[in-house]
DSSP file (Angstrom, degrees, kcal/mol; ACC not computed):
  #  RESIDUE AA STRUCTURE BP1 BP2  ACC     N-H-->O    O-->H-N    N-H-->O    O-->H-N    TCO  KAPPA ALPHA  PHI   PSI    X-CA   Y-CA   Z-CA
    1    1 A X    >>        0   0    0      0, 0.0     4,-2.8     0, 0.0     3,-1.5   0.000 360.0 360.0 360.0 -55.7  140.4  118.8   79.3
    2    2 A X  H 3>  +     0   0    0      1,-0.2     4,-1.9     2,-0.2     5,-0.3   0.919 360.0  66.8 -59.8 -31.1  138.9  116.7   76.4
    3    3 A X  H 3> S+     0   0    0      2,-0.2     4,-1.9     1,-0.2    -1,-0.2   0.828 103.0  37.1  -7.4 -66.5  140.9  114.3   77.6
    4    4 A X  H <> S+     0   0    0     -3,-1.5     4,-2.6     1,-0.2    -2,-0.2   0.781 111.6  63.1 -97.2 -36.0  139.3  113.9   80.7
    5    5 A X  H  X S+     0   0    0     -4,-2.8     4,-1.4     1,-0.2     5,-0.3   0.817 104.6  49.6 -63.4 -27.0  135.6  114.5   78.9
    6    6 A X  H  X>S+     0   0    0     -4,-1.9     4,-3.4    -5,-0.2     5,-0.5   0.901 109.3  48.5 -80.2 -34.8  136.0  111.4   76.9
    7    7 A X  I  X>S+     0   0    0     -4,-1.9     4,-3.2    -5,-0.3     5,-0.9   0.960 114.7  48.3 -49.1 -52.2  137.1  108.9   79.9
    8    8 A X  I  X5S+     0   0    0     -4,-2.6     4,-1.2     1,-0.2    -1,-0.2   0.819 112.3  45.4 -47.4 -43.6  134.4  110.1   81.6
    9    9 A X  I  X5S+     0   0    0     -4,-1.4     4,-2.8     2,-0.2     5,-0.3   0.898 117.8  45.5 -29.5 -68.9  131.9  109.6   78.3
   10   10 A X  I  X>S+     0   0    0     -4,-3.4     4,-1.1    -5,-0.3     5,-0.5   0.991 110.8  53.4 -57.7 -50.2  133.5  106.0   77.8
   11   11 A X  I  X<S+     0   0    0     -4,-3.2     4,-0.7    -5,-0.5    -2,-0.2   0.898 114.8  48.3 -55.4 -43.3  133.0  105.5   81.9
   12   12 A X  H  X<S+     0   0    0     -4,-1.2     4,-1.7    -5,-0.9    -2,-0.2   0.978 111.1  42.1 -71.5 -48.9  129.2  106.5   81.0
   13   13 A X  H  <5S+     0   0    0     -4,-2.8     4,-0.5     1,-0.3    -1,-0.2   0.598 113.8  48.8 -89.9   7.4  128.4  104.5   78.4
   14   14 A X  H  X>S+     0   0    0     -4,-1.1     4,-1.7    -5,-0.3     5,-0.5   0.692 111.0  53.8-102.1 -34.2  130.0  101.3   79.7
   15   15 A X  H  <<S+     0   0    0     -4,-0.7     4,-0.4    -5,-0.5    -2,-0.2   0.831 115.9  40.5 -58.1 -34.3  128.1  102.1   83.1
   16   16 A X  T  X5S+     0   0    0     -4,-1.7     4,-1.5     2,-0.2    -1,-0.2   0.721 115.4  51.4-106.9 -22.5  124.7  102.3   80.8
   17   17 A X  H  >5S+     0   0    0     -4,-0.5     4,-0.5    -3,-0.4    -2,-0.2   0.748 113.9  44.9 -94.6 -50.8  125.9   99.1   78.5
   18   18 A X  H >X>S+     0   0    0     -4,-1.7     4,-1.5     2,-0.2     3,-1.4   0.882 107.8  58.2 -74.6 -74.7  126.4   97.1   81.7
   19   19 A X  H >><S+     0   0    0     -5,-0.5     4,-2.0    -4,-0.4     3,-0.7   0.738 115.2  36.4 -14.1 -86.9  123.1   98.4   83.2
   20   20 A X  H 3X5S+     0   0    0     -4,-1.5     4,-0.8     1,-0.2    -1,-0.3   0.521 104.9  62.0 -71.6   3.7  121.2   97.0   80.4
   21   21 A X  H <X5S+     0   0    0     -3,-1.4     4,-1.9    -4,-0.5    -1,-0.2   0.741 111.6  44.2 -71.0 -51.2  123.0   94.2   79.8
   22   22 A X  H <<5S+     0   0    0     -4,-1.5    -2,-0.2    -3,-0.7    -3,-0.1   0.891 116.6  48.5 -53.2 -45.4  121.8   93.2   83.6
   23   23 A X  H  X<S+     0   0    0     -4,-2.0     4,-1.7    -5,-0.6     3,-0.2   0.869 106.2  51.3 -41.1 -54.3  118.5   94.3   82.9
   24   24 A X  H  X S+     0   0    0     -4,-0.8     4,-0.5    -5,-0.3    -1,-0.2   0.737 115.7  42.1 -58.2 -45.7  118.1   92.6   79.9
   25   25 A X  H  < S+     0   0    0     -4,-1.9    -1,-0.2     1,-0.2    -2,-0.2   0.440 111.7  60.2 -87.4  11.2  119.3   89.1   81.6
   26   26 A X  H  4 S+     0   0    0     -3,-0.2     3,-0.5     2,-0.1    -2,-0.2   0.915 118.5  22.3 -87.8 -42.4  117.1   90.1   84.6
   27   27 A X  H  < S+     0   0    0     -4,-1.7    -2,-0.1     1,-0.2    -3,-0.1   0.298 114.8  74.5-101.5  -1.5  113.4   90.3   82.5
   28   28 A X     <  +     0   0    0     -4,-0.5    -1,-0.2    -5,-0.1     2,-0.2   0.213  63.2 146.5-109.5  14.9  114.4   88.0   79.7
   29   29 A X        -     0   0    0     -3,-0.5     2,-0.2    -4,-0.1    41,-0.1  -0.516  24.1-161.8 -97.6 137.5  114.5   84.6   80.9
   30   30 A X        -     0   0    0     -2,-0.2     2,-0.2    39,-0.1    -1,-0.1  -0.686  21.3-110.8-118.5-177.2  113.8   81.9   79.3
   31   31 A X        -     0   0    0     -2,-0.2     2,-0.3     2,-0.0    39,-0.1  -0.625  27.2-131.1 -67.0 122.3  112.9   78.1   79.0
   32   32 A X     >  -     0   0    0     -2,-0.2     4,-2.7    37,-0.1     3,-0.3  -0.660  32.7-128.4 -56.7 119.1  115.4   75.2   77.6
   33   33 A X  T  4 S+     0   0    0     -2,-0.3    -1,-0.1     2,-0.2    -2,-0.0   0.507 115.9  59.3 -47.5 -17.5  112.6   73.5   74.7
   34   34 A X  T  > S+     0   0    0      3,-0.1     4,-1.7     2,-0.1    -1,-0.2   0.722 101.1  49.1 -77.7 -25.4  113.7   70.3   76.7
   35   35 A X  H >>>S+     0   0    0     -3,-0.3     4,-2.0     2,-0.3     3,-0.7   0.972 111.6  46.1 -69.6 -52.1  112.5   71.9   80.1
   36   36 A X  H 3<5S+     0   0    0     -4,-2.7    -1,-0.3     1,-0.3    -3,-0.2   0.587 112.2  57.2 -86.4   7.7  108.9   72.9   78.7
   37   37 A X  H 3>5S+     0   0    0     -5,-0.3     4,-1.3     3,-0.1    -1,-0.3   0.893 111.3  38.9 -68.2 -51.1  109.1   69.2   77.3
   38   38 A X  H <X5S+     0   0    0     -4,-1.7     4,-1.8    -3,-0.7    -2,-0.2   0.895 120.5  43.9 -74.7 -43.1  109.6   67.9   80.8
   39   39 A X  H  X5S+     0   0    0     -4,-2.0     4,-3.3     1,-0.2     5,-0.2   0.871 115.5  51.3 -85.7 -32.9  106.9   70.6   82.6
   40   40 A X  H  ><S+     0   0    0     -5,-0.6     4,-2.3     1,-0.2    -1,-0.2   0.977 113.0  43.7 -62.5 -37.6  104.2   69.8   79.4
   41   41 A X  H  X S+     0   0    0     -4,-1.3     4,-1.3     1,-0.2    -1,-0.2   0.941 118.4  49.9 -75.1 -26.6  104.6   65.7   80.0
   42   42 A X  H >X S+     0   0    0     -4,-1.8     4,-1.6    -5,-0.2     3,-1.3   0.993 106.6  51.5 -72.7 -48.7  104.3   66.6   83.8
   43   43 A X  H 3X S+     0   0    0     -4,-3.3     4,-2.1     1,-0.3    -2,-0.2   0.736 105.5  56.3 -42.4 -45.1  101.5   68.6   83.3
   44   44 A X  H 3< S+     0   0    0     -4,-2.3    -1,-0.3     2,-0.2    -2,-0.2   0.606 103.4  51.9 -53.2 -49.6   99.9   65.9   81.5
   45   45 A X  H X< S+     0   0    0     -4,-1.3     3,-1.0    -3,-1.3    -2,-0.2   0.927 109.4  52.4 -56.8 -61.5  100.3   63.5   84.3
   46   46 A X  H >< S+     0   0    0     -4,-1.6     3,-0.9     1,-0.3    -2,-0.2   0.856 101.9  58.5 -32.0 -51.0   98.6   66.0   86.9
   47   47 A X  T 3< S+     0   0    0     -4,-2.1    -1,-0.3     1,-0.3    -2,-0.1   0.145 105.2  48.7 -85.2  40.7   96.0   66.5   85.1
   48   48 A X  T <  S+     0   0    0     -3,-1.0     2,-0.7    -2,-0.2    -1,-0.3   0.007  78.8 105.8-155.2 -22.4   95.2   62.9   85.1
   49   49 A X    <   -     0   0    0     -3,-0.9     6,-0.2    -4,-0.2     5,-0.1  -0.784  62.1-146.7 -99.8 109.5   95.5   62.1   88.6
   50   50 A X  S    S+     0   0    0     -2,-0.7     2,-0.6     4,-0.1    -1,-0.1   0.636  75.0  94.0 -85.6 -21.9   91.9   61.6   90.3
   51   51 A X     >  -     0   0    0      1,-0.2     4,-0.5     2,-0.1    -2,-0.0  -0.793  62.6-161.6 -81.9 137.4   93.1   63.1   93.9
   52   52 A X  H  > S+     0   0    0     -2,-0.6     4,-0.6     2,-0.2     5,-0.2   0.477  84.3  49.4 -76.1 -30.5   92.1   66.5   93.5
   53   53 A X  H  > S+     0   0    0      2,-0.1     4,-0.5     3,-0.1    -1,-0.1   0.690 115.0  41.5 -99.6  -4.6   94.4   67.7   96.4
   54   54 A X  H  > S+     0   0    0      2,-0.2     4,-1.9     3,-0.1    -2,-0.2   0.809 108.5  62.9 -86.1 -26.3   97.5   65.9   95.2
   55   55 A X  H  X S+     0   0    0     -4,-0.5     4,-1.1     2,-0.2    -2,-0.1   0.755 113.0  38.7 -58.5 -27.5   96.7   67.0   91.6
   56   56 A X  H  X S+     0   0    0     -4,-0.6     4,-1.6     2,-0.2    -1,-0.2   0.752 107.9  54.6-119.0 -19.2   97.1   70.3   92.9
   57   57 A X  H  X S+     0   0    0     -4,-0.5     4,-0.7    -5,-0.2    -2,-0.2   0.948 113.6  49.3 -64.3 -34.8  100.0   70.1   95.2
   58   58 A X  H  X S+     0   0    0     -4,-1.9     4,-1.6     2,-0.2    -2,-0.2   0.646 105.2  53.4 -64.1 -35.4  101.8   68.6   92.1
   59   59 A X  H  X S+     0   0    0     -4,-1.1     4,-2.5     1,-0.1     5,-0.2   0.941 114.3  53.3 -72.8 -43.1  100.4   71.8   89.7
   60   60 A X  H  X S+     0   0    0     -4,-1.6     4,-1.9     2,-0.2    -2,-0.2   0.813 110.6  38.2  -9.2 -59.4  102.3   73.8   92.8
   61   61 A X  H  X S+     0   0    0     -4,-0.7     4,-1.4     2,-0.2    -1,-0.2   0.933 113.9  55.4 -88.7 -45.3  105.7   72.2   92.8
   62   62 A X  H  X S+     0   0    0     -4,-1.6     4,-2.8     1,-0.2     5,-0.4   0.936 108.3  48.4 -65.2 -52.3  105.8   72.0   88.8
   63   63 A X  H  X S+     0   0    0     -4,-2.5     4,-2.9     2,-0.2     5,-0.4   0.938 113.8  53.3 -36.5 -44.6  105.2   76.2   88.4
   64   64 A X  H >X S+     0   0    0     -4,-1.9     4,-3.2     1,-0.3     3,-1.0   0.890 107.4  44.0 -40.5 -73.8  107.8   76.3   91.0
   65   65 A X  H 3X S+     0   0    0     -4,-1.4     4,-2.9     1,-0.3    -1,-0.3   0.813 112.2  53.5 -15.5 -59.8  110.2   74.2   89.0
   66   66 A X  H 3X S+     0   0    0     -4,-2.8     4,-0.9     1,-0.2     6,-0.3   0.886 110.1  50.1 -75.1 -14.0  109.3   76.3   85.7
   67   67 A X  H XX>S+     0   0    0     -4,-2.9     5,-4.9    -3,-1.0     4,-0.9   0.959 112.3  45.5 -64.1 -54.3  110.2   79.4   87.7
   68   68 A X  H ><5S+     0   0    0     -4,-3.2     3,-2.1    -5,-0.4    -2,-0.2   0.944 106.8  57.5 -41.4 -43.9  113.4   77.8   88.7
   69   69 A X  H 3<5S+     0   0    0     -4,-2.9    -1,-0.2     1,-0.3    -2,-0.2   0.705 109.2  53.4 -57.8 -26.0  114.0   76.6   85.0
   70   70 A X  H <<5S-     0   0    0     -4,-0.9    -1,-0.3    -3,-0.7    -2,-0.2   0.588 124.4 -98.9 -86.4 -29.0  113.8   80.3   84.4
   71   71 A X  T <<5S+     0   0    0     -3,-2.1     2,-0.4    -4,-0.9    -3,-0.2   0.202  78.8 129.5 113.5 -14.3  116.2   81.6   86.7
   72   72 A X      < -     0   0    0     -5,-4.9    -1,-0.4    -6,-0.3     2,-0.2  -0.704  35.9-170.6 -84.2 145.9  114.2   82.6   89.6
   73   73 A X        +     0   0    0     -2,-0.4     2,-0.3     5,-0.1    -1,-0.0  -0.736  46.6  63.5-113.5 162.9  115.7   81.1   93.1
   74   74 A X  S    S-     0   0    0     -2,-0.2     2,-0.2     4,-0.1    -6,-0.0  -0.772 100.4 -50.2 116.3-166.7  113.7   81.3   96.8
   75   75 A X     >  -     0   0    0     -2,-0.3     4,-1.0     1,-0.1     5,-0.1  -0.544  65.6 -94.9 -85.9 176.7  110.3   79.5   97.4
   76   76 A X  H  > S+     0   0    0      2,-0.2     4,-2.8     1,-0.2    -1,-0.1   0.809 125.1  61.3 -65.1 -37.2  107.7   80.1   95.0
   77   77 A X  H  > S+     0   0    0      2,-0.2     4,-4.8     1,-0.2    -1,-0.2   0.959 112.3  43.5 -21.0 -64.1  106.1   83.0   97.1
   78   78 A X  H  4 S+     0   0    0      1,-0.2    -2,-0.2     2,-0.2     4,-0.2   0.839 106.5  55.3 -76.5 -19.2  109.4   84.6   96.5
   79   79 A X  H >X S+     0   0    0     -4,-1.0     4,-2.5     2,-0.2     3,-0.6   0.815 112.6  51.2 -54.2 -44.8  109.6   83.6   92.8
   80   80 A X  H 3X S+     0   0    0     -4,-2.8     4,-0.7     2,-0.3     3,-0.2   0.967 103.9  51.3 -30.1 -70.1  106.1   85.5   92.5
   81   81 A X  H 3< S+     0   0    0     -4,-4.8    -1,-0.2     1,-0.3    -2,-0.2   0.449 114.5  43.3 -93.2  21.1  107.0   88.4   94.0
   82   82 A X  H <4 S+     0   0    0     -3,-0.6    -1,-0.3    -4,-0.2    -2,-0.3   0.684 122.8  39.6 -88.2 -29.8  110.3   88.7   91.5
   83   83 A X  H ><  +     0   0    0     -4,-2.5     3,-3.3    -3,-0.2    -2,-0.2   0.337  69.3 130.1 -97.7   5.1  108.4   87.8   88.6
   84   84 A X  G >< S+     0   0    0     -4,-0.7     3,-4.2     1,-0.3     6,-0.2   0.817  75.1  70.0 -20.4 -48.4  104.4   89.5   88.7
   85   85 A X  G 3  S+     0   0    0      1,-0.2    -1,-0.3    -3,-0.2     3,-0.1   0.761  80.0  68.7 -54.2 -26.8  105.0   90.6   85.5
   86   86 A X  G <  S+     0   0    0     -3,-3.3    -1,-0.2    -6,-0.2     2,-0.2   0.357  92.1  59.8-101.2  25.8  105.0   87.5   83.9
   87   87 A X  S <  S-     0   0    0     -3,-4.2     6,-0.2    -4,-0.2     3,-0.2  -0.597  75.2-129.5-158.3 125.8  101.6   86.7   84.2
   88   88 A X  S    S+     0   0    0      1,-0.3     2,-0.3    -2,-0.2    -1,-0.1   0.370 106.4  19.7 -80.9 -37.2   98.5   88.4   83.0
   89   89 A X    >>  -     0   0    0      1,-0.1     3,-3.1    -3,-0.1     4,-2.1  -0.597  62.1-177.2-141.3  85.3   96.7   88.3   86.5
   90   90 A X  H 3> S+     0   0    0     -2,-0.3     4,-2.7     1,-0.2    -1,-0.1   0.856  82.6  66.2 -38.6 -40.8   99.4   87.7   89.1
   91   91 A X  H 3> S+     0   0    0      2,-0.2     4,-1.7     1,-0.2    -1,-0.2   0.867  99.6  49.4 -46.3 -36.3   96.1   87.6   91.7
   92   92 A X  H <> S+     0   0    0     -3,-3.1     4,-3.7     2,-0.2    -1,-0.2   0.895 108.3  53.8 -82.1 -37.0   94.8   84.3   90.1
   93   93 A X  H  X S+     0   0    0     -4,-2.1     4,-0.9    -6,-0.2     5,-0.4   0.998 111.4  47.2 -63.3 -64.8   98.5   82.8   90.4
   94   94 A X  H >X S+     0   0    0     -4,-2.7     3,-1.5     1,-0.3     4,-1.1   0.787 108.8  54.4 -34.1 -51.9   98.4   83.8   94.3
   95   95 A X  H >< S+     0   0    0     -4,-1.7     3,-1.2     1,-0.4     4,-0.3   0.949 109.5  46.0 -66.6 -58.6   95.0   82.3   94.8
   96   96 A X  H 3X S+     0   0    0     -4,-3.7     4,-0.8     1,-0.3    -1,-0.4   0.638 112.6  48.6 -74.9   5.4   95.9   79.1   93.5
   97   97 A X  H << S+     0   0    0     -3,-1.5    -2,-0.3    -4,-0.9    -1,-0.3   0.414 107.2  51.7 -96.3 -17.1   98.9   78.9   95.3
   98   98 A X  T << S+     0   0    0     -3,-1.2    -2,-0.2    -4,-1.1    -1,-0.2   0.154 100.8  66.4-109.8  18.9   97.3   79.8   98.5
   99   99 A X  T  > S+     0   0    0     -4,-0.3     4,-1.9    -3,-0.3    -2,-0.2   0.566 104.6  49.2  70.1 -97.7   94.8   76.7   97.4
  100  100 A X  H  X S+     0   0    0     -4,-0.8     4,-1.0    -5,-0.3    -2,-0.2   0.483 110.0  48.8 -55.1 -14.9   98.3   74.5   98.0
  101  101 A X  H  > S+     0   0    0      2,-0.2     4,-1.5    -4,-0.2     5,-0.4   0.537 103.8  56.3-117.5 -47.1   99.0   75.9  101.2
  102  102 A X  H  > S+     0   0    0      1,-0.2     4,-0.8     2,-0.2     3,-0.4   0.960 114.0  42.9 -67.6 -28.6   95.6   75.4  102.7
  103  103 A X  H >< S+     0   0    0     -4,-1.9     3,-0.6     1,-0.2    -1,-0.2   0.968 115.5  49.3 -84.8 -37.7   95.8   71.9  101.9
  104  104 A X  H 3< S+     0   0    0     -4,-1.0    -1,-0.2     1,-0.2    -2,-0.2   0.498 124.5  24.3 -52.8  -5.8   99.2   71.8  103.0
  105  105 A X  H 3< S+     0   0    0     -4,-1.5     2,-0.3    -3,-0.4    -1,-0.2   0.174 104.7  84.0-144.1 -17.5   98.8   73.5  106.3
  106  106 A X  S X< S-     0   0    0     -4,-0.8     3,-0.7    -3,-0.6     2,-0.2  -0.879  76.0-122.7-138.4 134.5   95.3   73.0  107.2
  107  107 A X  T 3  S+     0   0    0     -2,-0.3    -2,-0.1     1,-0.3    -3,-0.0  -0.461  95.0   0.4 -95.2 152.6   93.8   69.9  108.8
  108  108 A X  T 3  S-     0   0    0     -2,-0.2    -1,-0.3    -5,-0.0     2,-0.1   0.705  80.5-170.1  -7.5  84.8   91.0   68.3  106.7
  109  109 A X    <   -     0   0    0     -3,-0.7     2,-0.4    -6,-0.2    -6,-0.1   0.047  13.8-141.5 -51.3 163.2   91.4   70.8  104.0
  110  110 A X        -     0   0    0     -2,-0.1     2,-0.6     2,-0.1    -7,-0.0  -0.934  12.3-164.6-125.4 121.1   88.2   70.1  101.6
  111  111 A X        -     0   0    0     -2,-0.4     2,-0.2     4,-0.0   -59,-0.1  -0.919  10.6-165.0-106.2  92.4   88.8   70.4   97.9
  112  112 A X     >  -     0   0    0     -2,-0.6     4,-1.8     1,-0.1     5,-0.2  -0.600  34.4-112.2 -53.0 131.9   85.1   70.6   96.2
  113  113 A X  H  > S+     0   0    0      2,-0.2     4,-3.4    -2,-0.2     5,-0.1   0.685 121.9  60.2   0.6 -63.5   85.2   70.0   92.6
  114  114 A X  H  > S+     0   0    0      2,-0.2     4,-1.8     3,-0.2     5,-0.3   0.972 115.7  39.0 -53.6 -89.3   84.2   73.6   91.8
  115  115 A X  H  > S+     0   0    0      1,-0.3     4,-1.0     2,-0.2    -2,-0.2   0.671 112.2  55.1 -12.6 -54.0   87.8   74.5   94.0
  116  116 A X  H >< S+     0   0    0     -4,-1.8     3,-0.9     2,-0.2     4,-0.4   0.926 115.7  34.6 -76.3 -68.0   89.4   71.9   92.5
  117  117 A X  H >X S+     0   0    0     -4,-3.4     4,-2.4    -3,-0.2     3,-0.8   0.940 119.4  53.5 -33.3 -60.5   88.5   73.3   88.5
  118  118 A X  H 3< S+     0   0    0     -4,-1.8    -1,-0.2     1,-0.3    -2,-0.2   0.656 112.9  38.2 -52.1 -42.3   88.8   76.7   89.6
  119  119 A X  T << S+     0   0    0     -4,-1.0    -1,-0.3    -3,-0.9     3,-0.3   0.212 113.3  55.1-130.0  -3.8   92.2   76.4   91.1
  120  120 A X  T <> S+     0   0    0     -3,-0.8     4,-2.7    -4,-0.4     2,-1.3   0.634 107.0  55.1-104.7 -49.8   93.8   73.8   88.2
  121  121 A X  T  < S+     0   0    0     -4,-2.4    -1,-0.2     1,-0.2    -4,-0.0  -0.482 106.8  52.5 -81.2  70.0   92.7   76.4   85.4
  122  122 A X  T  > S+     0   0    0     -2,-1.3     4,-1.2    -3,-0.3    -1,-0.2  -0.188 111.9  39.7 161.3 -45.8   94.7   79.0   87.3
  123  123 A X  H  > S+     0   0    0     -3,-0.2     4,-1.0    -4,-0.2    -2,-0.2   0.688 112.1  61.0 -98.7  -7.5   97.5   77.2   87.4
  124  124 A X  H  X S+     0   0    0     -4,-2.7     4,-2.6     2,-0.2     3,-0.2   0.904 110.3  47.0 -43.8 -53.0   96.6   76.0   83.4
  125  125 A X  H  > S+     0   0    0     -5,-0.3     4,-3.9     1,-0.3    -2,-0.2   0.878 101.9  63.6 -80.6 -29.9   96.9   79.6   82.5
  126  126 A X  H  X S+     0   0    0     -4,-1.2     4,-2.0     1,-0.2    -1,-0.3   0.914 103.5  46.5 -36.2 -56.9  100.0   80.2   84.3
  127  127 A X  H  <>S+     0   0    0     -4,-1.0     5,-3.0     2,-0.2     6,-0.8   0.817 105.9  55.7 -65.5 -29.1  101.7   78.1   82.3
  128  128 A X  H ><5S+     0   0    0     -4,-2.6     3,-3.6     4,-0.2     5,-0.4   0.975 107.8  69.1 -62.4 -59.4  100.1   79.7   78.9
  129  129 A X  H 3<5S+     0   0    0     -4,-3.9     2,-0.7     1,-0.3    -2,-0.2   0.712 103.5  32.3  -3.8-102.5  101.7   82.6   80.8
  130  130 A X  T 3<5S-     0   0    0     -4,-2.0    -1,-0.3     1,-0.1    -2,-0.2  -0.081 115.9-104.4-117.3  92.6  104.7   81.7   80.4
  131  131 A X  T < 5S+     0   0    0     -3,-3.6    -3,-0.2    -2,-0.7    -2,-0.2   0.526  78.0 124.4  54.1  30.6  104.6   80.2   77.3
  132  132 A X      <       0   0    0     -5,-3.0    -4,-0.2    -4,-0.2    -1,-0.1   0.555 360.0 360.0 -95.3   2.7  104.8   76.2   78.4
  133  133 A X              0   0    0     -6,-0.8    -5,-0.2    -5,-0.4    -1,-0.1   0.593 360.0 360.0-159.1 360.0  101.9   75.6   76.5
């Protein structure tokens, strides 16, 4: 009988070992220091770049990228909604991503200045998010 209470015990705590060993790689990903080298020098380039609606299809594609870099796979919609957590106001990320979509989708889109600020420091703060700058 004790026998059978220790498999089962060993059977538990490798069941709970594994668990959080999956967990752990689920919520824990990080950045290669060469990758947030690549996304910082990109960043750097966007913000430099006087069209305001390419500037910000290009802040688009690179979060994608650092999401990838991260682990997450799908479009960036679907990187979102596996990752909320990792940024202080998931809402702000949306907005500026839905921002990129109106110009992509939408036939002479107008990016104002105000829009244009608004919707480039949103995707600034993303990256402070997580931790590319």
């Amino acid at each position: 009988m004790k026998f059978i209470v220790t498999i089962i015990l060993i059977f538990v705590i490798a069941d709970v070992l594994i668990v959080g060993y999956i967990l752990f790689r689920r919520y824990n990903k990080k950045m290669s220091k060469s990758a947030i080298n690549e996304i910082q020098v990109a960043w750097k380039k966007i913000i430099r770049e006087t069209d305001h609606k390419h500037a910000i299809l290009e802040a688009d594609k690179l979060l994608d990228h650092a999401l990838k870099k991260m682990g997450y796979r799908g479009s960036l919609g679907a990187k979102l909604k596996k990752a909320p957590t990792l940024f202080k106001n998931i809402n702000d990320v949306w907005a500026a991503h839905k921002v990129r979509n109106n110009i992509a989708h939408k036939i002479d889109y107008k990016v104002d200045e105000k829009t244009y600020k608004a919707t480039m420091l949103k995707f600034k703060q993303a990256f402070k998010d997580l931790k590319i700058f």
